[in-house]
KOLZA-438054 format. One record per residue (C-alpha): residue in three letters; y, z, x. Coordinates in steps of 0.5 Angstrom, whole numbers, padded with zeros to 4 digits, always signed. Layout:
ALAYZX;...
//
This chain:
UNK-0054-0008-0027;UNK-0048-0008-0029;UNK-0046-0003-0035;UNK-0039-0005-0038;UNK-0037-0003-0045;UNK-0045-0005-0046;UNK-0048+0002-0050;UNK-0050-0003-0056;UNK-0055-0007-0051;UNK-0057-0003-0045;UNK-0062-0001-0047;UNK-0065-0008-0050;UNK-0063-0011-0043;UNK-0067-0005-0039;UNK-0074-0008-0043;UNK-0073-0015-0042;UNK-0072-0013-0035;UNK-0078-0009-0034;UNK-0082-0014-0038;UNK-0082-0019-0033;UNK-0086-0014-0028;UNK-0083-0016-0023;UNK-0077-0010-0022;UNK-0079-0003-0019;UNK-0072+0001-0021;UNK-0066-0001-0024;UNK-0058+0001-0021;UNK-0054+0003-0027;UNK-0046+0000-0025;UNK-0042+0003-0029;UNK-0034+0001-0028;UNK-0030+0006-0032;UNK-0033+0003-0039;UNK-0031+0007-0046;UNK-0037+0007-0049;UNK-0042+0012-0044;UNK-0047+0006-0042;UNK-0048+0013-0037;UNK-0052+0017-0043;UNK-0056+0012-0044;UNK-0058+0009-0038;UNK-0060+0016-0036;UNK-0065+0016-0041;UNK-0069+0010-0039;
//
């Protein structure tokens, strides 16, 4: 999942995702964003 400047709505994005029960794991792609998606992403 890509993760640019998104730390507003990672998290939101992983529940929908999850949600539909059909994802096992989800990649985090951070390409230098401003914002630390990383810290979060590694709390989900």
């Amino acid at each position: 999942m890509p993760a640019f400047n998104a730390a507003r709505t990672l998290r939101e994005t992983y529940d929908e995702f999850m949600a539909q029960g059909i994802v096992d794991l989800v990649i985090v792609v951070d390409d230098p964003s401003q914002d630390e998606p990383v810290a979060i992403g590694r709390t989900l």
